[in-house]
DSSP file (Angstrom, degrees, kcal/mol; ACC not computed):
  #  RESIDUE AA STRUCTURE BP1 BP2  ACC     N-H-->O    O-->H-N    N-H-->O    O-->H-N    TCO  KAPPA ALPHA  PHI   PSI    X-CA   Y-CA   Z-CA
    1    1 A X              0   0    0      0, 0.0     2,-0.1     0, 0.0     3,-0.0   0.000 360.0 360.0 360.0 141.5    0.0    0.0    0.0
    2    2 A X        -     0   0    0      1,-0.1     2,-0.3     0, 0.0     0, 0.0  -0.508 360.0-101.3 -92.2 170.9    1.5    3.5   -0.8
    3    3 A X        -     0   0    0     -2,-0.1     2,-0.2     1,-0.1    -1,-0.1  -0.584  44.0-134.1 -84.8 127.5    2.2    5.8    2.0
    4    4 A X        -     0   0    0     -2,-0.3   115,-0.8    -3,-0.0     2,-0.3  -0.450  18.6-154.3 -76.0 159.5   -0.9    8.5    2.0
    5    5 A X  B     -A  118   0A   0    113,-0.2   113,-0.2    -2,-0.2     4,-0.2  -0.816  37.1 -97.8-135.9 173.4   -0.2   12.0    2.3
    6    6 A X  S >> S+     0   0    0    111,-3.3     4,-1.9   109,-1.3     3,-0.8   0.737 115.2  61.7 -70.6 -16.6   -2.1   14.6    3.5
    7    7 A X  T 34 S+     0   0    0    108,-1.5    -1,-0.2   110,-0.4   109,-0.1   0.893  97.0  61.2 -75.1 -22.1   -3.3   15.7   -0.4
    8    8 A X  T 34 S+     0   0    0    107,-0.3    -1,-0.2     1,-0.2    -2,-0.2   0.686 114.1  27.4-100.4   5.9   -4.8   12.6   -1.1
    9    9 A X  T <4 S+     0   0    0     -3,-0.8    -1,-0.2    -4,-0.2    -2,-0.2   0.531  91.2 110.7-113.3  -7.1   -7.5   12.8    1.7
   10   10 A X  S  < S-     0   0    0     -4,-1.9     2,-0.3    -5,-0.1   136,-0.3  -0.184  72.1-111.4 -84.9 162.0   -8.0   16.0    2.2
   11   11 A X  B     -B  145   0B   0    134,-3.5   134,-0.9     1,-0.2    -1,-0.1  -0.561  22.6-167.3 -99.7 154.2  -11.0   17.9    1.4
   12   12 A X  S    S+     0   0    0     -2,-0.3     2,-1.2   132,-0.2    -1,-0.2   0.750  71.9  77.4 -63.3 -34.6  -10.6   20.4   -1.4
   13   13 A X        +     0   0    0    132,-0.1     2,-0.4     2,-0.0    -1,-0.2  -0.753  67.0 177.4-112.0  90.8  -13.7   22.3   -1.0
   14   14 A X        -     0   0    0     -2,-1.2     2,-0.3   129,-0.1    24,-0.1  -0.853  12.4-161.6 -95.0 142.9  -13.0   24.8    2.2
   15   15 A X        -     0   0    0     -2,-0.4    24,-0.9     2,-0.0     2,-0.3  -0.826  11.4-177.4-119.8 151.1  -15.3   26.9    3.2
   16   16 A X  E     -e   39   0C   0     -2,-0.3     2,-0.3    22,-0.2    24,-0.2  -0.994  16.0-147.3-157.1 142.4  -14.3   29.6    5.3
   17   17 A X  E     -e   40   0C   0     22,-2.1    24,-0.7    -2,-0.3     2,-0.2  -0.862  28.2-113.5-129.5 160.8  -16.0   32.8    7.4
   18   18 A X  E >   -e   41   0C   0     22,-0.3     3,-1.3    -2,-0.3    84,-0.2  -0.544  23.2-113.6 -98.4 134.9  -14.4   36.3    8.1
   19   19 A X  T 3  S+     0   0    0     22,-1.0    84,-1.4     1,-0.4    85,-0.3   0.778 111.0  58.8 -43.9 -31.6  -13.3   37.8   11.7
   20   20 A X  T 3  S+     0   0    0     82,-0.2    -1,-0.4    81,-0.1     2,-0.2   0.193  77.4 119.2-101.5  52.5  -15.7   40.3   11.7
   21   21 A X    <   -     0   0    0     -3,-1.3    81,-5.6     1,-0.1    80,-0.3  -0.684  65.5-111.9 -94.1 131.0  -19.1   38.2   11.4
   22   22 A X     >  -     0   0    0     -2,-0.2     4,-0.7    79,-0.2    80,-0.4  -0.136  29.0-120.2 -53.4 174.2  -21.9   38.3   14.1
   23   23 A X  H  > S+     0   0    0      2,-0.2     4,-3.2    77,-0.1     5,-0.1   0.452 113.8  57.6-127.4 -41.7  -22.2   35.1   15.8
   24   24 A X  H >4 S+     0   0    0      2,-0.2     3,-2.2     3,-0.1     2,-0.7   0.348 109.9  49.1 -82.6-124.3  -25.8   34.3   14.9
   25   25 A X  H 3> S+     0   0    0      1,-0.4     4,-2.2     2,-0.1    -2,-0.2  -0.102 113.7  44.9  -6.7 -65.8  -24.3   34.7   11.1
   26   26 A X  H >X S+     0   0    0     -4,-0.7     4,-1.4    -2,-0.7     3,-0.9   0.988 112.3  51.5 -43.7 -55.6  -21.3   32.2   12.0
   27   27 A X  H <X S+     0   0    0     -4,-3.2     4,-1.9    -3,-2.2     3,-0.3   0.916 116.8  44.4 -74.8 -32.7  -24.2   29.6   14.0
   28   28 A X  H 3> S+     0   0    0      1,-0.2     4,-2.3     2,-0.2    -1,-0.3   0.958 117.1  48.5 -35.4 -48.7  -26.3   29.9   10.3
   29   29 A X  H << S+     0   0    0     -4,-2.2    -2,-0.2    -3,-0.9    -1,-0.2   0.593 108.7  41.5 -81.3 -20.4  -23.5   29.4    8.7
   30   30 A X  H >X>S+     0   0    0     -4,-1.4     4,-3.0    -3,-0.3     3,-1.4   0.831 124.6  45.9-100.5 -51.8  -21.8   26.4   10.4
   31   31 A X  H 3<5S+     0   0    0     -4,-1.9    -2,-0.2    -5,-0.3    -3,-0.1   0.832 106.8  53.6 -39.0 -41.7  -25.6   24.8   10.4
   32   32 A X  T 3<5S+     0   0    0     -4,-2.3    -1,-0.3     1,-0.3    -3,-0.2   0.548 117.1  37.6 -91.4  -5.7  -26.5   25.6    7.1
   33   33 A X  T <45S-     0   0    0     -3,-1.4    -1,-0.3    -5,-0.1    -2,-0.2   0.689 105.5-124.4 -92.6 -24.1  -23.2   23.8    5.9
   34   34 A X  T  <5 +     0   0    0     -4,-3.0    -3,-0.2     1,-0.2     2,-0.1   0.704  67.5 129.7  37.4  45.9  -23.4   21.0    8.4
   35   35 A X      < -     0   0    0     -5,-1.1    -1,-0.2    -6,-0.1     3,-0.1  -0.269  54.1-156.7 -94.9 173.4  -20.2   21.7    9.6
   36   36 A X  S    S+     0   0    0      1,-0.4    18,-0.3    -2,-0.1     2,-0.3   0.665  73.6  24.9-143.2  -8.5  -19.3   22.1   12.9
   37   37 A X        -     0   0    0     15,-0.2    -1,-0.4    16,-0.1     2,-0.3  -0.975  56.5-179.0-151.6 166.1  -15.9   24.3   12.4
   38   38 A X  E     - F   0  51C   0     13,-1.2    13,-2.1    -2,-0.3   -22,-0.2  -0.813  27.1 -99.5-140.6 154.6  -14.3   26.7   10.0
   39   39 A X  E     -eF  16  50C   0    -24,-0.9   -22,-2.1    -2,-0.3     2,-0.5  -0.429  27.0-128.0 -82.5 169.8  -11.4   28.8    9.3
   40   40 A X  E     -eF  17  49C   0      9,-1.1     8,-1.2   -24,-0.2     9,-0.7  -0.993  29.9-175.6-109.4 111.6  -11.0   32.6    9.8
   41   41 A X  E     -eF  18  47C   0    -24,-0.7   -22,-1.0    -2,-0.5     2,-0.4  -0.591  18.3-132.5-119.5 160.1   -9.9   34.1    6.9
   42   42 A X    >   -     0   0    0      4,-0.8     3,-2.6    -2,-0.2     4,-0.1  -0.916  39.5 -99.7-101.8 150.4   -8.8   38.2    6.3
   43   43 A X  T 3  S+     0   0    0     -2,-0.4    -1,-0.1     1,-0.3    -2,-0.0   0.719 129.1  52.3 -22.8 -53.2  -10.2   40.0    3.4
   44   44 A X  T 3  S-     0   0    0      1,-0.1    -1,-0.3     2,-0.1     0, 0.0   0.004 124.4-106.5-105.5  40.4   -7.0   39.5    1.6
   45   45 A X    <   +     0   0    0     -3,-2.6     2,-0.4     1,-0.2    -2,-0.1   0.281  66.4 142.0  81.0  -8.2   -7.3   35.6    2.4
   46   46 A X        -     0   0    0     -4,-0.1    -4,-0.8    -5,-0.1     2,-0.2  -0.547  51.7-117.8 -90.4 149.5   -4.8   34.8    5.0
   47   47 A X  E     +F   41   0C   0     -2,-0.4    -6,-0.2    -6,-0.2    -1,-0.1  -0.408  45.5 153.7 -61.4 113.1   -5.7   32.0    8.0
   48   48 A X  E     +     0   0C   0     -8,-1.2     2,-0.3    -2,-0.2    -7,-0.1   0.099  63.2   2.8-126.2  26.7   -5.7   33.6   11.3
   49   49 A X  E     -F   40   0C   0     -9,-0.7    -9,-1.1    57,-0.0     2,-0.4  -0.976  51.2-146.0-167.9 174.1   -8.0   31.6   13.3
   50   50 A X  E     -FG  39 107C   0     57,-3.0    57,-3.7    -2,-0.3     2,-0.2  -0.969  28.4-165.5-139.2 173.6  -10.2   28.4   13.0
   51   51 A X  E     -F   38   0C   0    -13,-2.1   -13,-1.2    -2,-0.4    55,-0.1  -0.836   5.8-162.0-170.6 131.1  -13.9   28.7   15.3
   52   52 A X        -     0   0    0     -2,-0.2   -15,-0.2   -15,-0.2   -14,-0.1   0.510  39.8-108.2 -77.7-154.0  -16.3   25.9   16.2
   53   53 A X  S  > S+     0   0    0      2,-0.1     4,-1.9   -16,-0.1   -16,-0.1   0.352 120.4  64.4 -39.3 -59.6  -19.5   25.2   17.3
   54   54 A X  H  > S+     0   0    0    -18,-0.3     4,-3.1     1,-0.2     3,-0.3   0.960 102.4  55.8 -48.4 -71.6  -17.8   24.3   20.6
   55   55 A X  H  > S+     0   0    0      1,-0.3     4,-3.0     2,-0.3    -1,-0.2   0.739 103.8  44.3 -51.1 -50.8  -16.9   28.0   20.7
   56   56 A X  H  >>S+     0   0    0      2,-0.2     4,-6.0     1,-0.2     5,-0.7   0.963 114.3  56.9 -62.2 -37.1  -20.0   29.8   20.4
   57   57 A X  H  X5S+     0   0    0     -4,-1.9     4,-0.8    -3,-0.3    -2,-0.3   0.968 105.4  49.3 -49.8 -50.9  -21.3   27.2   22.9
   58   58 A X  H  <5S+     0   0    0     -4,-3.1    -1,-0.3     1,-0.2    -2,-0.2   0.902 116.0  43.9 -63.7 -44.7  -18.9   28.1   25.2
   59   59 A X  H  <5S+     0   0    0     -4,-3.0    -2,-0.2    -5,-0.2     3,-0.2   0.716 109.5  49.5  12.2 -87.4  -19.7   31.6   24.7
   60   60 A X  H  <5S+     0   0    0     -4,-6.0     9,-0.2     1,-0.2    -2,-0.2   0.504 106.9  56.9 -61.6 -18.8  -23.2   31.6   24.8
   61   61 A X  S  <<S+     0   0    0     -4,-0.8     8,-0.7    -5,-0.7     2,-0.4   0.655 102.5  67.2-104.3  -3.0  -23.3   29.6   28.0
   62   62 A X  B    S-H   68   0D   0      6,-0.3     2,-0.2    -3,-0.2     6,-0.2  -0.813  72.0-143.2-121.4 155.8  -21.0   32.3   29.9
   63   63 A X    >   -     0   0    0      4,-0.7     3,-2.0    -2,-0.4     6,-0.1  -0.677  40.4 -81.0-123.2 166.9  -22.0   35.5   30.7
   64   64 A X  T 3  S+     0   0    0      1,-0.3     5,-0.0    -2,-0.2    -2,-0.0   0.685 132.8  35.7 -65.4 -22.2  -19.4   39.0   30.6
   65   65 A X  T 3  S-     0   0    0      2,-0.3    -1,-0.3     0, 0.0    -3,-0.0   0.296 131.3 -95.7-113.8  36.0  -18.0   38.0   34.2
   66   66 A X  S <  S+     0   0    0     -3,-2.0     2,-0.3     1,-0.4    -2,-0.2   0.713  83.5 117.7  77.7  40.7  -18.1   34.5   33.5
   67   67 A X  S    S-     0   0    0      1,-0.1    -4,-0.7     2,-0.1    -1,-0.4  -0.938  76.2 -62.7-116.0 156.6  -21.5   33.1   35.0
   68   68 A X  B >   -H   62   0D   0     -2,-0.3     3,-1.2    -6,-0.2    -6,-0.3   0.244  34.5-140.6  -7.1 121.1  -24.4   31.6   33.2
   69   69 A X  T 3  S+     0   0    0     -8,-0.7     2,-0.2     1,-0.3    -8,-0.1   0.983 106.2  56.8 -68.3 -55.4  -26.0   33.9   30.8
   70   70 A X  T 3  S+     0   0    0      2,-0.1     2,-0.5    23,-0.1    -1,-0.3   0.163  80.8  88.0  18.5 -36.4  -29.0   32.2   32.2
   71   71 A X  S <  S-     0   0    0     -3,-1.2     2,-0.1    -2,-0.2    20,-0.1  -0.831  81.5-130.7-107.5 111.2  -28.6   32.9   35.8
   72   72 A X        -     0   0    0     18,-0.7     5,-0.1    -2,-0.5    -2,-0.1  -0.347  34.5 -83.0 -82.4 150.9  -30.3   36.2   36.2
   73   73 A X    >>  -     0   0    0      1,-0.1     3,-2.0    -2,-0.1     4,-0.9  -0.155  34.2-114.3 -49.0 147.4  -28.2   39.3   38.4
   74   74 A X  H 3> S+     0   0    0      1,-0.4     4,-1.7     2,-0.3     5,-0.3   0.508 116.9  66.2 -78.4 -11.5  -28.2   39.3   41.8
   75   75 A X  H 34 S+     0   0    0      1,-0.2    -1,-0.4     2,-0.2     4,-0.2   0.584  97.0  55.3 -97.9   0.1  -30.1   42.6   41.5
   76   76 A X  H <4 S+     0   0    0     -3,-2.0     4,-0.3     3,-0.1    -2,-0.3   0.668 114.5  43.2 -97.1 -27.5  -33.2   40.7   39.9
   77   77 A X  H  < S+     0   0    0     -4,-0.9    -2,-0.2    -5,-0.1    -3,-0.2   0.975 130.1  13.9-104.6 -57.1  -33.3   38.4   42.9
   78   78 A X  S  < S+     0   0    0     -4,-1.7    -3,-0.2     1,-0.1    -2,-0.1   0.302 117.2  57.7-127.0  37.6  -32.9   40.2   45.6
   79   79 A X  S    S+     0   0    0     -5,-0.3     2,-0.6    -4,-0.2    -1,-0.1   0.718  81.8  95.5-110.9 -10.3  -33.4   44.1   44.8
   80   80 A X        -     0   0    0     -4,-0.3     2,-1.2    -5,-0.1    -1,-0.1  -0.641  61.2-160.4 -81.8 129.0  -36.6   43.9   43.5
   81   81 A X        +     0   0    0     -2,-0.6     2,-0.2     2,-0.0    -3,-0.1  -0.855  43.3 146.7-105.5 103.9  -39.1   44.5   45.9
   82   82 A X        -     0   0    0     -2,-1.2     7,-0.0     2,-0.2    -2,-0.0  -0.867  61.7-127.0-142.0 161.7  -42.0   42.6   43.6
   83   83 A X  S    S+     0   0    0     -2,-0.2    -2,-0.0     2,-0.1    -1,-0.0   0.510  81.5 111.7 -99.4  -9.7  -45.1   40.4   44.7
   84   84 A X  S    S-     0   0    0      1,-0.1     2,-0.4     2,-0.1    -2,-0.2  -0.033  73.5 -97.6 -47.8 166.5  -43.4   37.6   42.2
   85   85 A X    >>  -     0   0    0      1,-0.1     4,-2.3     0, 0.0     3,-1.3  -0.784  23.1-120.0 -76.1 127.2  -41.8   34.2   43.2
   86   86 A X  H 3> S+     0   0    0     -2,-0.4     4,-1.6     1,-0.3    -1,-0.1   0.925 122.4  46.2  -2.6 -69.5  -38.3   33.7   43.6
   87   87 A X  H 3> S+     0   0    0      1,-0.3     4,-0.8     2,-0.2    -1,-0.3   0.838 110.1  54.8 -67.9 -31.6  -38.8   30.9   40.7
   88   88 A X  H X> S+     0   0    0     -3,-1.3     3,-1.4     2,-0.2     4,-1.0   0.981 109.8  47.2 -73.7 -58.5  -40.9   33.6   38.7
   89   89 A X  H 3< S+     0   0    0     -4,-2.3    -2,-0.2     1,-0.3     3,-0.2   0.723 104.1  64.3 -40.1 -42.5  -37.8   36.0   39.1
   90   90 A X  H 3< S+     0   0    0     -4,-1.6   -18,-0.7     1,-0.2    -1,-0.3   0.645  99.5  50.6 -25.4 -60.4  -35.5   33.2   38.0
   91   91 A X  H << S+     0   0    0     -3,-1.4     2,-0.2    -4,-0.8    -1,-0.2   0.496  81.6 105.5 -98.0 -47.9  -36.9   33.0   34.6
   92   92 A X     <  +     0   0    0     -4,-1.0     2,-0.2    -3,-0.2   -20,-0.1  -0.467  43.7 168.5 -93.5 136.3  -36.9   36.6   33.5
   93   93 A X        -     0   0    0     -2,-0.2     2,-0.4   -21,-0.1   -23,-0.1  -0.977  32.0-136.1-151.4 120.7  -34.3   37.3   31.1
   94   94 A X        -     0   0    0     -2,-0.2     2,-0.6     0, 0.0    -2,-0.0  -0.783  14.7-157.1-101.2 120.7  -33.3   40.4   28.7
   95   95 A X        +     0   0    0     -2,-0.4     2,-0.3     3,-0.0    -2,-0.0  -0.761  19.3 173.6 -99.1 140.1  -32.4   39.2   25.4
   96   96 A X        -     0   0    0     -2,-0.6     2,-0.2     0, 0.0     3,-0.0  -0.889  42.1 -99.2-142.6 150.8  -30.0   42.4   23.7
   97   97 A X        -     0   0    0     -2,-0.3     2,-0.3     2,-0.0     0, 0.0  -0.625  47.3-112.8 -86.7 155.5  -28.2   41.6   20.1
   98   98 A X        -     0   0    0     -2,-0.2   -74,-0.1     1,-0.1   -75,-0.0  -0.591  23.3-159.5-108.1 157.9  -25.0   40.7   20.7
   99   99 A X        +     0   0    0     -2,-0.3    -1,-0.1   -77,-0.1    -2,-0.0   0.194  58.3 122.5-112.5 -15.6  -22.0   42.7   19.7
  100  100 A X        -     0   0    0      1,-0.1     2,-0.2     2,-0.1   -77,-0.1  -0.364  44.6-171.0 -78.9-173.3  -19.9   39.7   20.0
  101  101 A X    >>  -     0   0    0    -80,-0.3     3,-1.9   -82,-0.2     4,-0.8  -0.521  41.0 -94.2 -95.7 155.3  -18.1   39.1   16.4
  102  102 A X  T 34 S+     0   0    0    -81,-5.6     3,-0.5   -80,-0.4     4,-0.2   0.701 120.3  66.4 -42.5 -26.7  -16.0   35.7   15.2
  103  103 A X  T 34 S+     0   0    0    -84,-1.4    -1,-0.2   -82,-0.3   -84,-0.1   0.793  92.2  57.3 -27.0 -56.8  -12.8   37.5   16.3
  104  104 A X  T <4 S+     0   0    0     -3,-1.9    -2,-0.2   -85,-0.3    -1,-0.2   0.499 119.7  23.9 -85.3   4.4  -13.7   37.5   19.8
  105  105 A X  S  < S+     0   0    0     -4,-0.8    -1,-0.2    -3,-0.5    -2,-0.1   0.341  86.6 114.7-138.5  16.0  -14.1   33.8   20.3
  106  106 A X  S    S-     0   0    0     -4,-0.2     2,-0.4   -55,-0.1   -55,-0.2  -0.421  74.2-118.0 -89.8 174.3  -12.0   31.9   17.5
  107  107 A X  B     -G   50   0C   0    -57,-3.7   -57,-3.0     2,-0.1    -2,-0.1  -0.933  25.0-146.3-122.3 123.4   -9.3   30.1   18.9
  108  108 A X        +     0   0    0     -2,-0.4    -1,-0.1   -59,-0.2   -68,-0.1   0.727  68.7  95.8 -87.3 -14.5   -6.3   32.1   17.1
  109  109 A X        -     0   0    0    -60,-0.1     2,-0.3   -59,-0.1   -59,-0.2  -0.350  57.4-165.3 -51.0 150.3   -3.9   28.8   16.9
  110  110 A X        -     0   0    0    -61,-0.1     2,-0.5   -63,-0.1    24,-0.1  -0.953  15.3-150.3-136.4 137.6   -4.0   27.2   13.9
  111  111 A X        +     0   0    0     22,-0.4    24,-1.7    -2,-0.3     2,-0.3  -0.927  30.9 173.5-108.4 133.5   -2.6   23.4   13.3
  112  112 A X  E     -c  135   0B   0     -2,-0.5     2,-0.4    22,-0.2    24,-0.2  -0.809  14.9-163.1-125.5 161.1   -1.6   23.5    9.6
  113  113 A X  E     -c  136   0B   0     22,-2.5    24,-1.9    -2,-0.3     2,-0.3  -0.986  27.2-105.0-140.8 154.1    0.2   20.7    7.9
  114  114 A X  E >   -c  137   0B   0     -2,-0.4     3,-1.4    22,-0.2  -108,-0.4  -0.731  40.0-110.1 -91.6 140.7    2.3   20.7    4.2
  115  115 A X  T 3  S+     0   0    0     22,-1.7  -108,-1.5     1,-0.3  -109,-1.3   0.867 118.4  54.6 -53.2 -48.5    0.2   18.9    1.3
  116  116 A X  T 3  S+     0   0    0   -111,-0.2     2,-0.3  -110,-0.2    -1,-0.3   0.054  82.2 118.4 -96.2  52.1    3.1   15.8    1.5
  117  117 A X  S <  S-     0   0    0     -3,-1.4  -111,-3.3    -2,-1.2  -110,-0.4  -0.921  70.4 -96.8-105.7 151.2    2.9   15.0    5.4
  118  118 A X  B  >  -A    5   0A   0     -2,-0.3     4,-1.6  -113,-0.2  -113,-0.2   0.286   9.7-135.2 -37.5 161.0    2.0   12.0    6.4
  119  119 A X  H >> S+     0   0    0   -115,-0.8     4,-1.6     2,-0.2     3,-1.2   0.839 117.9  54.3 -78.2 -74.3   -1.7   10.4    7.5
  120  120 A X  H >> S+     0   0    0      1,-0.3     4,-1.0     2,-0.2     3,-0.8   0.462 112.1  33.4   6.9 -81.6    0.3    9.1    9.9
  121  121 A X  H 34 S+     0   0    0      1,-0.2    -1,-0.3     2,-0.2    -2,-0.2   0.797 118.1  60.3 -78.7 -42.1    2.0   12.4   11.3
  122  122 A X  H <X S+     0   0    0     -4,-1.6     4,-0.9    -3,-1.2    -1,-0.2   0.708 108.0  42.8 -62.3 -26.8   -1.6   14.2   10.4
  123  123 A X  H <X S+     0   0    0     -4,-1.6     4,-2.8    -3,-0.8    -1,-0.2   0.894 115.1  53.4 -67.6 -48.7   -3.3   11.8   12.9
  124  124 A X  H  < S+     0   0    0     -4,-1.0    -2,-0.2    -5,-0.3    -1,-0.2   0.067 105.3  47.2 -78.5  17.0   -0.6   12.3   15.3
  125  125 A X  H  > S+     0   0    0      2,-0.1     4,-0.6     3,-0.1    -1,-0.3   0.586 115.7  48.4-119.6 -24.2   -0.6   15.9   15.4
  126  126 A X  H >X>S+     0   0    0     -4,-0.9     3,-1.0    -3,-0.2     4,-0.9   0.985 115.1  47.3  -3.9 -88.0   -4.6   15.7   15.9
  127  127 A X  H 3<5S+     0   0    0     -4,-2.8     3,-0.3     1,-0.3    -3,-0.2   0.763 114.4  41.8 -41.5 -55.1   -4.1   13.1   18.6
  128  128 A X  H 345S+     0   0    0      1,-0.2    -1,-0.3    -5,-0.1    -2,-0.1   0.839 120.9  42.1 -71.7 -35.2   -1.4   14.8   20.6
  129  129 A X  H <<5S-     0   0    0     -3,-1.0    -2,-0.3    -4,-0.6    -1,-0.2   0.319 106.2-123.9-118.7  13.2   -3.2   18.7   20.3
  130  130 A X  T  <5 +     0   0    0     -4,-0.9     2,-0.3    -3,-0.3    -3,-0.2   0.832  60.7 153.6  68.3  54.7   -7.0   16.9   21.0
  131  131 A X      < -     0   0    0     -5,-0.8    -1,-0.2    -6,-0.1    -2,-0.1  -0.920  49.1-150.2-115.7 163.2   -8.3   18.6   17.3
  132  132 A X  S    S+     0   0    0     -2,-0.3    16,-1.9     1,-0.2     2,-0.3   0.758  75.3  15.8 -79.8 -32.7  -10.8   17.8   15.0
  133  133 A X  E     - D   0 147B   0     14,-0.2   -22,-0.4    -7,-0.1    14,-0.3  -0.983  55.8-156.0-154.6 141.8   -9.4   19.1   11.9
  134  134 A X  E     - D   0 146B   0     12,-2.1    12,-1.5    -2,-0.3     2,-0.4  -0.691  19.9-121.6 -90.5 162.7   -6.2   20.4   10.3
  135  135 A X  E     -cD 112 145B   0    -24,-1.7   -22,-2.5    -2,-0.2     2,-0.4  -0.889  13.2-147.0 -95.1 159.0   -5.3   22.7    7.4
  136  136 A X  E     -cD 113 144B   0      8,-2.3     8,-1.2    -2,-0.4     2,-0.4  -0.924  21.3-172.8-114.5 131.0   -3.3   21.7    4.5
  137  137 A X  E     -c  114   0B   0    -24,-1.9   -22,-1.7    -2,-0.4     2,-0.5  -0.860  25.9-152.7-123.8 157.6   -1.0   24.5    3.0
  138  138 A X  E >  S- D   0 141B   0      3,-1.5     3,-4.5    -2,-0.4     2,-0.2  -0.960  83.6 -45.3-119.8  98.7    1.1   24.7   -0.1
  139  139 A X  T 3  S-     0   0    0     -2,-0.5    -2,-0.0     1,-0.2     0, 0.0  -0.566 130.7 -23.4  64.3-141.3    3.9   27.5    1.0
  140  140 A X  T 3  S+     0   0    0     -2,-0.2     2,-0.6    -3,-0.1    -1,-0.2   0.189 118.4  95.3-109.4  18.5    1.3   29.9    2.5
  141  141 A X  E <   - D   0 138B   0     -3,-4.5    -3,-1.5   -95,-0.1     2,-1.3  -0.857  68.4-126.6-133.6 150.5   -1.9   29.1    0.9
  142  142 A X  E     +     0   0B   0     -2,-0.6    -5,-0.2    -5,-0.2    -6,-0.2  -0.517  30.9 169.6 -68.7  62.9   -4.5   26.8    2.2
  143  143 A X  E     -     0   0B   0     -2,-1.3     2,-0.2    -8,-0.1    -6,-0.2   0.082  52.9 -16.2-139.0 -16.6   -5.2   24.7   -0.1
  144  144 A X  E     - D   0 136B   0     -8,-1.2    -8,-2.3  -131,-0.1     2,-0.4  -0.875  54.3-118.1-158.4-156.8   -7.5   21.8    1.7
  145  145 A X  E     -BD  11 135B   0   -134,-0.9  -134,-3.5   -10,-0.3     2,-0.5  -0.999   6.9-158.8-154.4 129.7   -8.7   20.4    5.0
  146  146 A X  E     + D   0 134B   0    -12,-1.5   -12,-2.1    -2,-0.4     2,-0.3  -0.997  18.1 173.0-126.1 136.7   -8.7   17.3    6.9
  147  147 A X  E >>  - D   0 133B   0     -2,-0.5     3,-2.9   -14,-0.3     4,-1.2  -0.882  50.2 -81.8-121.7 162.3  -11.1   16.5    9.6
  148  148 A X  H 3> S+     0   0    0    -16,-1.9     4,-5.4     1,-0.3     5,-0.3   0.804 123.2  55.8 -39.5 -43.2  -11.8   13.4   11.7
  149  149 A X  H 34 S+     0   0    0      2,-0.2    -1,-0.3     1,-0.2   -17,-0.0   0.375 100.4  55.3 -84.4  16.2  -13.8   11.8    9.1
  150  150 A X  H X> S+     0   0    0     -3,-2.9     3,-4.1     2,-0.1     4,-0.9   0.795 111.6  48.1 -94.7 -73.9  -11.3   11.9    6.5
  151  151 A X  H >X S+     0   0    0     -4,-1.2     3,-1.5     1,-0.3     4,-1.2   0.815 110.0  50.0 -60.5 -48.7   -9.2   10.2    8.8
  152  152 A X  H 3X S+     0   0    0     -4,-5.4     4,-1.9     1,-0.2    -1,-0.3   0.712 102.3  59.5 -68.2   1.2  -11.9    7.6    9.8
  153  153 A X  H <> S+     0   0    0     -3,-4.1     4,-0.6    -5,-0.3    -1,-0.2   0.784 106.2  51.5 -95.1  -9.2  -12.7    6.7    6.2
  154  154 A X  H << S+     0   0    0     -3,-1.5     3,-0.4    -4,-0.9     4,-0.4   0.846 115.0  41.1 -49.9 -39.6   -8.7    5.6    5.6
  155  155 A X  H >< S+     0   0    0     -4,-1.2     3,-2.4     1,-0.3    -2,-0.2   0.946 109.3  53.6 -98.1 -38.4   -8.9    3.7    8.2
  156  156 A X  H 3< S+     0   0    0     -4,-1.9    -1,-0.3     1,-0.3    -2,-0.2   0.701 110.5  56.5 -21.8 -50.7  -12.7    2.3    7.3
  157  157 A X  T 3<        0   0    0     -4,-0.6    -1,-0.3    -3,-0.4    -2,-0.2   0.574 360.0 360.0 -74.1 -21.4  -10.7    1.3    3.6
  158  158 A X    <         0   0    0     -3,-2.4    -1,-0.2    -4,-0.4    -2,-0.2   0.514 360.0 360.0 -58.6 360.0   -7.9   -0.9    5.6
């Protein structure tokens, strides 16, 4: 069997979203592909980030000094002098558009790999840095993608 390289699994057809994108834009965007992460690109095309799913999640679920967005302010529970329930109080929640952009929550590392590395080395730099997906560059442009299910359908062909 010849030794695979990273060009001959990887996927061609990257799709990729811009730093300064709203977050509900990104969560369309990652849905509406059925993807679950993406690269960051700059106008003039270069990688400076990749951002998940995971990311917005992580996000969404934390609040500006890091509690539950969920969890209402201590001034909704006990400065309001109201004839409500506790549990009633709980509940109530002010929904604001979010300011947040793809900038502020992409993860700015990027694991890139060169078109003729190994599956081998491509698994093991996955495996070691606990990611989902690499990029594949030629010199300094990005020329594909590998993600976990590239990897499992080599191994699926053994």
């Amino acid at each position: 069997m010849k030794q695979l390289k990273a060009k001959d699994i990887m996927n061609r057809e990257v799709l990729a979203v811009k730093s300064d994108w709203s977050l509900e834009r990104l969560s369309e965007f990652l849905v509406g592909h059925a993807i679950s992460g993406v690269p960051v690109m700059t106008g003039n095309g270069r990688l400076v980030g990749v951002v998940s799913l995971r990311d917005i999640i992580t996000h969404e679920s934390m609040g500006s000094e890091g509690l539950p967005i969920n969890e209402p302010h201590d001034f909704y529970l006990n400065a309001l002098e109201s004839p409500h329930a506790g549990e009633e109080i709980a509940t109530f929640t002010i929904k604001r558009e979010s300011l947040v952009t793809v900038g502020d929550i992409m993860t700015p590392r990027v694991f890139q790999v060169a078109e003729e590395t190994t599956i081998q080395e491509v698994a093991e730099t996955m495996i070691k840095s606990r990611i989902h997906r690499v990029f594949v560059t030629r010199g300094e442009k990005m020329v594909g993608v590998i993600a976990t299910p590239e990897i499992l359908e080599v191994l699926r062909s053994l």
